[in-house]
C-alpha positions in Angstrom: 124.2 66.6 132.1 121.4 66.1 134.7 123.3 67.7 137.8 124.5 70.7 135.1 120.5 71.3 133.9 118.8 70.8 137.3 121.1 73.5 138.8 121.2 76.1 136.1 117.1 75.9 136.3 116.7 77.3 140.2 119.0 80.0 139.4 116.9 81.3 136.6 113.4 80.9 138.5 115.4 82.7 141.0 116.7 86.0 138.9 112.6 85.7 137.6 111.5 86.1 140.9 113.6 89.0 142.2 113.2 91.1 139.5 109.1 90.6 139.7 108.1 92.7 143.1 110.1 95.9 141.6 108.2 95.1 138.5 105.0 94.5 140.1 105.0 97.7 142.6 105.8 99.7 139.6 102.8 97.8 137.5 100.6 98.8 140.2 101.0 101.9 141.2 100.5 102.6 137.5 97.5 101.1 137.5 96.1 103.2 140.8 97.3 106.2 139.1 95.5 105.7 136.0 92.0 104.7 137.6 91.9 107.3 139.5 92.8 109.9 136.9 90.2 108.3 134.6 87.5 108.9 137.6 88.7 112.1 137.8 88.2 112.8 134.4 84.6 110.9 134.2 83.6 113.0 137.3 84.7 116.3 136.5 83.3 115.6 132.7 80.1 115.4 134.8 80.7 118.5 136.5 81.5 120.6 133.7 78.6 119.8 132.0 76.2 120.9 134.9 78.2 124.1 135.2 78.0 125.3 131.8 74.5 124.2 131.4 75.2 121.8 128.6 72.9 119.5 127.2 73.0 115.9 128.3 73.7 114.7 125.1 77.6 115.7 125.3 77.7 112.6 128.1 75.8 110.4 126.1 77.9 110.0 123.1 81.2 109.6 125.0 79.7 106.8 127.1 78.2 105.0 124.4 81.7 104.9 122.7 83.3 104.0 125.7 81.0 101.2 125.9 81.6 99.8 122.7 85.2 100.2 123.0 84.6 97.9 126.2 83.0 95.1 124.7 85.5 95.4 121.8 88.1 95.0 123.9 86.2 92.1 125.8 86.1 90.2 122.7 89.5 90.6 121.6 90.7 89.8 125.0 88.8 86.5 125.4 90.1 85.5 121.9 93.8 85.9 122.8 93.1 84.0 125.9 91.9 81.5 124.1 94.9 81.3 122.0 97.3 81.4 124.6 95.9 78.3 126.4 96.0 76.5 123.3 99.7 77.6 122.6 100.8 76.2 126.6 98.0 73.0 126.3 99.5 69.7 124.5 98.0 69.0 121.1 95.4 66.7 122.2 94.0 69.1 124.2 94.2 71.5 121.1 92.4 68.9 119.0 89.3 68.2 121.4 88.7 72.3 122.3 89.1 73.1 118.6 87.7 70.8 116.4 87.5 73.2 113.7 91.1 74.3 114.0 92.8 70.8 113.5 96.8 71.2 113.0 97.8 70.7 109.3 99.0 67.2 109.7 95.7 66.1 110.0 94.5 67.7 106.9 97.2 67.0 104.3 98.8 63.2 104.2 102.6 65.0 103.1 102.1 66.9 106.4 104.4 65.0 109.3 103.5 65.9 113.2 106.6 67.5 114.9 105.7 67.5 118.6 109.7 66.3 119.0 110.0 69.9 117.8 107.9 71.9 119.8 109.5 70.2 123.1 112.9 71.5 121.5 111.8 74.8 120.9 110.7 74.8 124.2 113.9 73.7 125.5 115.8 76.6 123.4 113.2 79.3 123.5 115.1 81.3 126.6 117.8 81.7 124.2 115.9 82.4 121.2 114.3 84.6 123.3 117.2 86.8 123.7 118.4 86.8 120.1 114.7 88.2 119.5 114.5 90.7 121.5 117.7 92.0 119.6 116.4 91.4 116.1 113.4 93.6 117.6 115.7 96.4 118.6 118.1 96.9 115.4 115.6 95.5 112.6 111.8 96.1 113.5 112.5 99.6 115.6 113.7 101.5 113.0 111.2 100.7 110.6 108.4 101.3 112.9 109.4 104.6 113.5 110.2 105.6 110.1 107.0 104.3 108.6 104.9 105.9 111.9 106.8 109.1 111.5 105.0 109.7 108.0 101.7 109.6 110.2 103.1 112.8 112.1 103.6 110.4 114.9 107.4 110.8 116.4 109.6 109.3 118.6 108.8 105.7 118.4 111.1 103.4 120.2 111.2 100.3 122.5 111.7 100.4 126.0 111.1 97.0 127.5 111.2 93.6 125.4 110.4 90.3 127.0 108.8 87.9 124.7 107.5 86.0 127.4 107.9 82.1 128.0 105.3 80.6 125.7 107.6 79.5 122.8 106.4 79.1 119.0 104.2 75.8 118.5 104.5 74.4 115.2 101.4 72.2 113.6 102.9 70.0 111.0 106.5 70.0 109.0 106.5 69.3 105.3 109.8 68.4 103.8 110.2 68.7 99.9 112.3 65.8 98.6 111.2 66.5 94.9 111.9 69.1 92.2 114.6 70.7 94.4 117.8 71.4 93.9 120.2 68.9 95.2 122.3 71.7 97.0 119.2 72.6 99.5 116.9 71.4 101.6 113.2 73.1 102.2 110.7 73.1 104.4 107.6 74.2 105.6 106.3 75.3 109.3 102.7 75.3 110.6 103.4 78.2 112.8 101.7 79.7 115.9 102.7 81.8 118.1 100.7 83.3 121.0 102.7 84.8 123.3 102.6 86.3 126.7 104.6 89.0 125.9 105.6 92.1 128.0 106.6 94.7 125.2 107.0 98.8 126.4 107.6 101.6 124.0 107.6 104.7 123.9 105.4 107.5 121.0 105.2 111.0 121.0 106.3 111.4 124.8 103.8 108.9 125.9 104.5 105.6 126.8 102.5 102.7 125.9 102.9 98.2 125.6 102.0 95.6 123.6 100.4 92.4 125.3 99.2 89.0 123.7 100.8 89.3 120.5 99.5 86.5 118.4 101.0 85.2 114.9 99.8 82.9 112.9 101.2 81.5 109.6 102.9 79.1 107.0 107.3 79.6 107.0 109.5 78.6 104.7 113.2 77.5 105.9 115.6 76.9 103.3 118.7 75.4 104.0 121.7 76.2 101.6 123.8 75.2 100.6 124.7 72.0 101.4 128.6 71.7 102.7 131.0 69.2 103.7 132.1 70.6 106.8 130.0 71.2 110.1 127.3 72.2 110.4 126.7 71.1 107.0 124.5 73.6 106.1 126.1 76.8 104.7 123.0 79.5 106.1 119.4 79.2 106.7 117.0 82.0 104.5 113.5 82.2 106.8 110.1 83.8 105.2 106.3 83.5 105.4 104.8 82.2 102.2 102.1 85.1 102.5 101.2 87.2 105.4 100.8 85.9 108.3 97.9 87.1 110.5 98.9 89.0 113.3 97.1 90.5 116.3 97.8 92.0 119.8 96.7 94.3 122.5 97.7 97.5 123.3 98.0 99.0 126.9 98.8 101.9 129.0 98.8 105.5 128.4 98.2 104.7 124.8 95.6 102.8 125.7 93.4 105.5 124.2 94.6 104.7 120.7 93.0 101.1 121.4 89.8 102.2 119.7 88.0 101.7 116.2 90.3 103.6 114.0 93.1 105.4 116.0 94.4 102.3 116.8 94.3 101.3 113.0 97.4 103.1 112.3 99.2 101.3 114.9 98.5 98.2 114.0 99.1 98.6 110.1 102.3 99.8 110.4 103.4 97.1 112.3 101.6 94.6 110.5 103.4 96.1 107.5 106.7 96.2 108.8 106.5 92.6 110.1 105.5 91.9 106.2 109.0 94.1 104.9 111.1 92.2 107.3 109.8 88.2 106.5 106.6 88.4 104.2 108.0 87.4 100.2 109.9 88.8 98.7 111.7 89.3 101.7 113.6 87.0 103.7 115.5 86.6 106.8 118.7 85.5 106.0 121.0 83.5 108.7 124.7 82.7 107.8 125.7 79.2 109.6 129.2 79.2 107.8 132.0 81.7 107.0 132.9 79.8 104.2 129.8 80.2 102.5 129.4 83.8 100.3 126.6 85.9 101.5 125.6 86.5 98.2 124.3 82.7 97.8 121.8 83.8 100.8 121.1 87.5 100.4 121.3 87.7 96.6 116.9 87.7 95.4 115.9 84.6 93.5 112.0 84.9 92.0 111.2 82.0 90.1 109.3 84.0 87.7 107.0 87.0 86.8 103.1 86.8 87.0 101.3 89.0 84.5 98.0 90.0 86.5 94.7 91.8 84.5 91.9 92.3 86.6 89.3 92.9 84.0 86.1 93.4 85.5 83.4 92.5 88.3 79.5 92.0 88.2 76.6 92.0 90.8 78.6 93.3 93.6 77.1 94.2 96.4 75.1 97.7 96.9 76.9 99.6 100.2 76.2 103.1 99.8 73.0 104.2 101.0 70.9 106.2 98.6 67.3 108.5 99.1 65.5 105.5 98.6 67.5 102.7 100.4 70.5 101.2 98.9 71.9 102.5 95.7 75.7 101.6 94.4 78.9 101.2 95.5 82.4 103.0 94.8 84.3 99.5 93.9 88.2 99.2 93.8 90.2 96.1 93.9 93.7 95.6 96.0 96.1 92.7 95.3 98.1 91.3 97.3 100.6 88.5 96.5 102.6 88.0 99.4 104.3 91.2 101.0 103.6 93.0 97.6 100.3 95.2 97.1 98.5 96.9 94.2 95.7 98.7 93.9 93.0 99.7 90.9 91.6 102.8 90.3 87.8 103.2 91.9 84.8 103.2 89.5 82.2 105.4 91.2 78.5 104.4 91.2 78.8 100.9 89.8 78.2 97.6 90.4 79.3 96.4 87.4 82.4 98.1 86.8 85.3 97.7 84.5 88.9 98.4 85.7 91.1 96.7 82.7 94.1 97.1 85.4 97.1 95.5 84.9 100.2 95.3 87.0 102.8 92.5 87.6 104.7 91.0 90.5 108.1 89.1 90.7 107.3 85.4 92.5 109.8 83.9 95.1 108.0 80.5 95.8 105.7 78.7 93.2 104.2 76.3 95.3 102.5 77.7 98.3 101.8 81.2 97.7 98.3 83.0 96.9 97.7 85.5 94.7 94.6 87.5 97.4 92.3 90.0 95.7 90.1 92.0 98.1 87.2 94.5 97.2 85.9 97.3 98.7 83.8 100.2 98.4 85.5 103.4 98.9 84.3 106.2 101.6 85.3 109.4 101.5 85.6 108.9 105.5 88.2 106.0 105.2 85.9 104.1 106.4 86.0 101.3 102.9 83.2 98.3 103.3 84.7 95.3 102.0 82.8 93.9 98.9 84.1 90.4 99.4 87.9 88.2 98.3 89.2 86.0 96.2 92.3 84.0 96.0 94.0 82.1 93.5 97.1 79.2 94.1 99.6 81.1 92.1 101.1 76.8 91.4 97.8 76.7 88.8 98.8 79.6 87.0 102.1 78.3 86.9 100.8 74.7 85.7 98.5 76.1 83.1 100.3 79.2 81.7 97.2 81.1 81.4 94.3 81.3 83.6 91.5 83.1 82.2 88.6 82.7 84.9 85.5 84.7 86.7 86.0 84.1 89.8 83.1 83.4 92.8 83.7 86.3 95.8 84.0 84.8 98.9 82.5 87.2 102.1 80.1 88.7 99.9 76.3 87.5 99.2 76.8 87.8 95.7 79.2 88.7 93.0 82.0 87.8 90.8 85.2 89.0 89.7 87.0 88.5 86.1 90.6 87.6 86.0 93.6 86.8 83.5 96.7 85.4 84.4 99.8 84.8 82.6 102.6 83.2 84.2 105.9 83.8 82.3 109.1 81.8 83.3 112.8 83.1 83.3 115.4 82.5 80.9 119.0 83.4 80.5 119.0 83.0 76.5 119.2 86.4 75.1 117.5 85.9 72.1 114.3 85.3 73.5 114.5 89.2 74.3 112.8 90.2 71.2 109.8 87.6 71.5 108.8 89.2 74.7 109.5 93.0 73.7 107.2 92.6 71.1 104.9 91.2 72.9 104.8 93.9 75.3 104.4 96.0 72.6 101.5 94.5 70.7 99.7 95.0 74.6 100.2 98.6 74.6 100.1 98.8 78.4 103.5 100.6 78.7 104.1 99.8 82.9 105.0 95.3 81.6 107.9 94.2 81.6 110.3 92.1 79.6 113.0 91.1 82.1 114.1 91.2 85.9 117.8 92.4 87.0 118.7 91.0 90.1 121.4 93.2 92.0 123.4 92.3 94.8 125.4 95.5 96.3 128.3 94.1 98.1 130.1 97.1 99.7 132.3 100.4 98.9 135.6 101.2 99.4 137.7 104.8 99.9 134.5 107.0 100.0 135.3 110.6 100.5 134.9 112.6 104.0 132.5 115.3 103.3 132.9 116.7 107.2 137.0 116.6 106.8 138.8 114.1 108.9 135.5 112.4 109.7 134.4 109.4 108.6 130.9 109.5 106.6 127.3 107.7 107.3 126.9 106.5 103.8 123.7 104.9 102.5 123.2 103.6 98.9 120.2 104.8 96.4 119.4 102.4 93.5 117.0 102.7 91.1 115.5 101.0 87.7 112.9 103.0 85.8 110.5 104.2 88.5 111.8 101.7 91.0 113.6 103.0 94.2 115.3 100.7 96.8 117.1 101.9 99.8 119.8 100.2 102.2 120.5 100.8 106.0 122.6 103.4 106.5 126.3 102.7 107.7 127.7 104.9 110.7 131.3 106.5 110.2 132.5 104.6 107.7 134.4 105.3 104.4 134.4 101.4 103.6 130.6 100.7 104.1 129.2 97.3 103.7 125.7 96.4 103.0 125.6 92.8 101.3 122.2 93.6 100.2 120.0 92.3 97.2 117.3 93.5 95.2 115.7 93.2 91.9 114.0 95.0 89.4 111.0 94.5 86.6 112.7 95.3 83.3 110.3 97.3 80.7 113.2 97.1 78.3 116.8 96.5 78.4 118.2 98.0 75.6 116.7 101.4 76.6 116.5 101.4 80.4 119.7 102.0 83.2 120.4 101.1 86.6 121.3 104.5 88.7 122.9 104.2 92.0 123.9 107.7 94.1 125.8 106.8 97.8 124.2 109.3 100.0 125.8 110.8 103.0 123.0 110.8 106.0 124.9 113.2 108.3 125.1 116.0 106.0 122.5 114.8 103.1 125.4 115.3 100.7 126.0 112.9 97.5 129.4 110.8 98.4 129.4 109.2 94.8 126.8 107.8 92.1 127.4 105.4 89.0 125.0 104.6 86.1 125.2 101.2 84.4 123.7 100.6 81.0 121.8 97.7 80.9 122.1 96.6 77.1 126.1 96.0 78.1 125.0 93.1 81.0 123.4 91.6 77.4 126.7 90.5 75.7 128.1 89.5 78.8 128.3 85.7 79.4 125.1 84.2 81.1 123.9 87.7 81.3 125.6 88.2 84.6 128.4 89.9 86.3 130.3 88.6 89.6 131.4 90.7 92.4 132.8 93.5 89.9 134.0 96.7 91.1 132.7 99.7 89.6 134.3 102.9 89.3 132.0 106.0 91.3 131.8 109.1 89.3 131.6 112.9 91.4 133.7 111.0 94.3 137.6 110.0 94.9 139.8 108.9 92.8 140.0 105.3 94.4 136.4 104.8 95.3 134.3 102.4 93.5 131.1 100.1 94.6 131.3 96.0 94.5 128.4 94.6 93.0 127.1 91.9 91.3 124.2 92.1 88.4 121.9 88.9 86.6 120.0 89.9 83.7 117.2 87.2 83.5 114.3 87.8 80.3 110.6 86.6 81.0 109.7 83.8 78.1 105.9 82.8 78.2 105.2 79.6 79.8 104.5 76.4 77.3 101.5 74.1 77.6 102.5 70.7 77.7 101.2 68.9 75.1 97.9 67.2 75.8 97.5 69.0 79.1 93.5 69.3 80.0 93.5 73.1 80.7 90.5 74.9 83.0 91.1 77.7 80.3 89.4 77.6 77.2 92.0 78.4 74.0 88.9 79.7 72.3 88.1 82.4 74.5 91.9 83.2 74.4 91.7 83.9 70.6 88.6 85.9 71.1 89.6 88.2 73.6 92.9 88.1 71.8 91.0 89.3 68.5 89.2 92.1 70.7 92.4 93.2 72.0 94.3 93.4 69.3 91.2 95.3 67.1 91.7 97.7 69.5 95.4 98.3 70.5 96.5 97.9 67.0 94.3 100.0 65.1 95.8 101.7 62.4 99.5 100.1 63.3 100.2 99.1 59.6 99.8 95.7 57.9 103.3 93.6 59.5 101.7 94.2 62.9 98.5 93.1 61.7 100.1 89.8 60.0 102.6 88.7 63.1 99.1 88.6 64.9 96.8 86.6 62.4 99.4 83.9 62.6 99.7 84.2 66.4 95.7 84.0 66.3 96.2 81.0 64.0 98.8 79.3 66.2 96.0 79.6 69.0 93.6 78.1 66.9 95.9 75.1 65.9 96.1 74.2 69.9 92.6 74.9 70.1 91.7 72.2 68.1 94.3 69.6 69.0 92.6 70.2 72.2 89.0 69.6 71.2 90.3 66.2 69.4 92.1 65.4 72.2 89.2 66.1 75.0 86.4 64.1 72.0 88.8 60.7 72.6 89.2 61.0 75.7 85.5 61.2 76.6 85.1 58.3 74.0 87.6 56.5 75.4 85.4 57.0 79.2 81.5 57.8 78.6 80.2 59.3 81.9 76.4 58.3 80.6 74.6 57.0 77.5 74.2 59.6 74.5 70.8 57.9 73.5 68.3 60.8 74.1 71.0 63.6 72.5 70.1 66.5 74.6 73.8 67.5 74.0 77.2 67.4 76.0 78.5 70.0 78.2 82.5 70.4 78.8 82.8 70.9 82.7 86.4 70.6 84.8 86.3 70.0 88.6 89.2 70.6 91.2 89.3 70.6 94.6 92.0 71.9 96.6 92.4 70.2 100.1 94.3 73.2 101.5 91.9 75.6 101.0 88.9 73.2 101.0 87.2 74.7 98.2 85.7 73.4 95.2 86.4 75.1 92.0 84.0 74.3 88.8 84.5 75.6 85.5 81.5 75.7 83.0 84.0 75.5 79.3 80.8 75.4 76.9 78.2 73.3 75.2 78.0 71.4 72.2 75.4 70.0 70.0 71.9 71.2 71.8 68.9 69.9 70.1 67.2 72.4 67.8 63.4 71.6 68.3 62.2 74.6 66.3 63.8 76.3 63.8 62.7 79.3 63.9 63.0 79.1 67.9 66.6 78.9 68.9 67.4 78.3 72.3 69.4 81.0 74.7 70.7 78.5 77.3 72.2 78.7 80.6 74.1 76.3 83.2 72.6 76.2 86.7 74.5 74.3 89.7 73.3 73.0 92.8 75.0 71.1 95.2 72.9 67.4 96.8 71.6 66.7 98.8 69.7 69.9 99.7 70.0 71.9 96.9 69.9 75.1 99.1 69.9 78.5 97.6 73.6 79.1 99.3 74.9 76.4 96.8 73.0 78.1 93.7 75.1 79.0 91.1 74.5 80.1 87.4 76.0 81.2 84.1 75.3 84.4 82.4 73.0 83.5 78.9 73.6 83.1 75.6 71.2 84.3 73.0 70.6 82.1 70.2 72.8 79.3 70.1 73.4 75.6 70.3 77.1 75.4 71.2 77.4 78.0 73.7 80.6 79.0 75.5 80.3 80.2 79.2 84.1 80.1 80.8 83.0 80.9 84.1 84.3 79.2 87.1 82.1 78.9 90.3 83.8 78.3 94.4 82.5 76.5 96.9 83.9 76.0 100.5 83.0 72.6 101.8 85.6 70.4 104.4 86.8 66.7 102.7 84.4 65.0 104.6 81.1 66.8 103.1 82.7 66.6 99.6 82.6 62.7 99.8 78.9 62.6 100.4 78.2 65.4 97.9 76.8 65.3 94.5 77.2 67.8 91.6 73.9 68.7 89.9 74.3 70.5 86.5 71.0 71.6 84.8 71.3 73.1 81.0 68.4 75.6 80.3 66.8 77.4 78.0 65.5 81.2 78.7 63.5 81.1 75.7 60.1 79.8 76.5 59.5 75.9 77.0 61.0 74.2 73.7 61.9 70.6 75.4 58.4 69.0 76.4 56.9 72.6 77.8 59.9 72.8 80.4 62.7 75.3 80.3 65.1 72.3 80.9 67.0 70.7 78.1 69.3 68.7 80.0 70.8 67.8 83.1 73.8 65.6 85.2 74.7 64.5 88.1 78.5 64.2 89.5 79.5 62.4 92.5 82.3 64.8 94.1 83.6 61.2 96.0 86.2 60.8 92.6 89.6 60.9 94.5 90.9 62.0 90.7 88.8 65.5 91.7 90.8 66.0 94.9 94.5 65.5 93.4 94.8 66.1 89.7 91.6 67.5 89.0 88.6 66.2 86.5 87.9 68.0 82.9 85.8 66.2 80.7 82.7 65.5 78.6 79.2 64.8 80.0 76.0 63.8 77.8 73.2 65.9 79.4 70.4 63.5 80.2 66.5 64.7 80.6 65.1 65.8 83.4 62.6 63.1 84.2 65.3 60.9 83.8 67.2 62.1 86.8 64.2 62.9 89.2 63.7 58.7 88.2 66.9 57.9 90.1 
């Protein structure tokens, strides 16, 4: 094995080295030919000018772009660099240059160290190389150009692809060995890519390369299913959990589109076509064994739907620029979960604006994935400031059911942003169908859904030759509702195969119909279509039909599409009994109430009914809860209820991923009424200790005249594990109403120590007596 690797090594070195000086004559005398046309250009730029007596400003403003652009480009180059020598140094060097960019294993305990791994990727990476740079070509090309072609930019294809020989480094492996299914095996991949890449292409007639790409991410490998022969492992299904973050440098002739906003079209649509090809819900499926179907790989799987209603913002940030200073901003929200993106609508001259936007989005992976929301401040010049971004761990929504929360903006001095989120689970039990319908209906939002059909469109046989004896290019059209997908097109064939899956969000499925029309591309001719009914998949057992073969109408007599078709019907996810929620059941019914008083007005008294006793229901939970939380803190006083200044109901979580802290002010119960006539309008303020800096400020809104006020508003901060365990929680209750405790605003306050390892894994929600404030300042 020695004598066989030491001699296949010179002979590669050897083809490197006598393909460089062609290579390198070519680079160069590239490289002489474009400096000198550039000082060409600069001189006779100068000349002109002179000649035609212009003023001087016309070089000014092309030479202060042209130094920006310089010292953009400075910066992104010396960030690459720095990349790349981390990607080719060993790990401990990578640890002591980059303190602040440690490798997940040293982060999260379930997180194992793979360098065994990176030395085999290493090992294999000349041939991964190669099945790259062919993945590139047939799968990323097309799209590119397609998506760039929309952009009036044509002709978009590679020339040159060498990936170069800095493989993949991967950061930490964690391996799932719980609440899986026995027939796979998952995993997750710290990756990092920096590459020294060597990409040409060609755009419009001009030629141009990529250098330095960069990629950095979490992957998901599944491997299914499990079989008894080798290898073992039936196929392999490779994603990112979200998108990745990507950068890279463009060079030559195209060069010029390297600047602040040319070059943003570029880069988005390959960013985006990068997310359509391995960003959820898509996946790159491998196949490791013929005797596995590739429907088990290909066919889509989401684990559920998530409802998403993005309500509202307040105090954002003022961008636009008005007569006297700053005045408003434009504000509209995008989502982003994974690959898939929404957007709102854009309130104009608000900082407080209201959107009530709903939308919904099909989830692959529970655990892992963020839902992202990102403001900005639109510009009629494309030029949108951001306004700051939130994210959210799409597993809480999934543990609670519901997440009703105001969320802290990250990137932004000031401002929050108020979410709901339902999370609704699939079942294959048809008679949850009408729960759900009628839920849907009570919303009056007519774009939710009630179920998801997953498609898998296996091939088509005996399609008819539109061009006589010659075969067609088929390619297949399916749609649900306003959903459209489209597959690759098949050259000359009458027997296409396509083995692709898809699904579709479901409004309702005894009314709506899945339409598919096989397209020729050649001639743009319709080969064949065939509607399907969806109320028929209903009475079928499981709701789902296996590799059937359906007959195509306005085609041949003998040609028919192989499919296969899974009805599955979204059922709202159950609390479990006793669970201590971040959500607040009595805010539910009230915004409940408000919705319904609205959406329901005038829709006859059975409507009205089904929701007093839904209302009721809520309330039952509501207070099973409250008894529940009152024993539990009876069970474990934080501090002594002597002075009675009331209890507030806090919950603490802190997610070691994402190191942030996330506190939820629920309410408070039972304040002291000194006078009367002189009811308090209280308020929660936060600070973190020591310090209490004015960065770690946070406050509630007020509440006019009452004693057991309810807040619901959930507060971020980003602090490492090692500050949290030195870090205290101060929580001061106040009053806005003049000085009714002792001639100070302050009715009450507590202290937290952040240390509780309870905070870091399952989270703390609880009870705390409020204690006065010359008590505290005491200790």
């Amino acid at each position: 094995m020695d004598a066989s690797g030491a001699s296949q090594t010179p002979t590669d070195e050897k083809s490197v080295v006598v393909d460089k000086p062609s290579s390198s004559n070519d680079e160069g005398l590239t490289t002489i030919l474009y400096s000198a046309a550039k000082k060409i250009a600069i001189v006779g730029s100068i000349y002109a000018v002179g000649y035609m007596g212009w003023s001087v400003a016309w070089l000014i403003g092309p030479v202060i772009l042209s130094v920006v652009r310089d010292q953009i480009h400075k910066a992104n180059e010396e960030r690459r660099s720095i990349a790349k020598a981390s990607a080719l140094a060993s790990e401990k060097d990578v640890i002591c240059s980059r303190i602040s960019e440690l490798p997940a294993w040293v982060y999260f305990p379930d997180v194992e160290r793979c360098e065994w791994l990176n030395k085999l990727l290493k090992q294999v990476w000349p041939n991964a190389n190669h099945y790259a740079r062919t993945l590139v070509k047939e799968t990323i090309e097309p799209s590119v150009a397609e998506a760039l072609s929309n952009y009036k930019m044509s002709g978009f294809r590679f020339d040159r692809i060498i990936l170069g020989s800095i493989p993949p480094r991967i950061g930490g492996v964690k391996v799932y060995d719980k609440n899986i299914d026995r027939n796979e095996l998952i995993m997750d991949l710290d990756l990092f890519y920096a590459s020294d890449c060597d990409i040409n292409f060609y755009l419009a007639g001009m030629k141009g390369g990529i250098k330095d790409f960069q990629i950095h991410g979490l992957v998901r490998v599944v491997m299914k299913p499990l079989i008894p022969t080798m290898p073992l492992v039936g196929g392999l299904q490779i994603f990112f959990l979200n998108n990745p973050t990507i950068d890279f440098n463009l060079v030559g002739a195209l060069d010029l589109l390297d600047i602040p906003g040319l070059s943003d079209i570029l880069r988005k649509v390959i960013v985006e076509q990068i997310a359509a090809f391995m960003v959820l819900p898509n996946k790159l499926p491998i196949t490791l064994s013929d005797q596995v179907p590739q429907q088990i790989l290909k066919m889509p799987e989401p684990e559920g739907v998530l409802r998403i209603h993005v309500v509202e913002a307040k105090d954002l940030m003022k961008k636009d620029i008005g007569v006297l200073g700053k005045g408003k901003s434009d504000p509209y929200a995008i989502i982003n979960v994974g690959a898939q993106e929404f957007r709102t609508q854009t309130i104009d001259n608000n900082v407080n604006p209201k959107w009530d936007y709903w939308c919904e989005t099909m989830i692959f992976a529970e655990s892992g994935q963020f839902l992202e929301l990102s403001l900005f401040d639109f510009d009629d010049t494309s030029n949108d400031e951001k306004l700051g971004r939130a994210t959210v761990e799409i597993s809480n929504v999934v543990k609670n059911g519901v997440l009703d929360t105001w969320l802290t903006l990250e990137e932004a001095k000031h401002g929050l942003l108020h979410v709901r989120l339902t999370w609704y689970k699939l079942s294959q039990e048809k008679d949850d169908l009408p729960a759900v319908i009628r839920e849907t209906q009570l919303l009056r939002v007519t774009s939710m859904s009630a179920a998801i059909l997953n498609v898998f469109v296996d091939s088509a046989k005996n399609l008819p030759h539109p061009r006589g004896s010659q075969n067609p290019d088929p390619y297949l059209i399916i749609s649900v509702g306003k959903q459209t997908e489209q597959t690759p097109g098949q050259l000359r064939t009458d027997s296409p195969v396509w083995e692709k899956g898809y699904s579709f969000l479901v409004g309702n499925p005894d009314n709506d119909t899945l339409q598919l029309k096989i397209m020729d591309q050649k001639t743009g001719g319709e080969l064949g279509r065939f509607t399907y009914i969806l109320s028929s998949i209903i009475a079928k057992e499981g709701m789902t039909i296996v590799s059937q073969p359906f007959q195509l109408l306005k085609s041949g007599p003998e040609s028919k599409i192989i499919m296969s078709l899974s009805l599955k019907i979204l059922k709202r996810s159950e609390l479990a009994e006793g669970d201590n929620l971040s959500i607040s059941s009595e805010m539910n019914i009230g915004s409940l109430s408000r919705s319904v008083s609205v959406r329901t007005n005038g829709e006859g008294e059975d409507s009205v009914k089904s929701i007093e006793n839904l209302i009721k229901e809520e309330a039952i939970k509501e207070i099973n809860l409250s008894n529940t939380l009152t024993a539990v803190s009876k069970l474990s006083p934080v501090s002594q209820s002597e002075p009675n200044l009331g209890r507030i109901n806090l919950t603490l979580q802190y997610s070691v991923q994402r190191q942030k802290l996330a506190v939820t002010v629920h309410k408070i119960m039972n304040i002291p009424l000194t006078d009367p006539s002189n009811i308090p309008d209280p308020y929660v303020k936060l600070y973190l200790l020591p310090g209490r800096s004015k960065e770690s400020k946070r406050k509630t809104n007020v509440v006019k005249d009452n004693c057991n006020p309810v807040y619901e508003d959930t507060f971020e901060y980003i602090i490492s594990s090692g500050e949290l365990m030195q870090t205290e929680l101060e929580i001061t209750v106040c009053t806005q109403k003049g000085f009714l405790y002792g001639g100070s605003p302050i009715i009450g306050m507590v202290r937290i120590p952040l240390a509780e390892p309870e905070i870091s894994t399952t989270g703390i929600s609880n009870w705390w007596d409020l204690l006065p404030e010359n008590k505290m300042h005491s200790e």
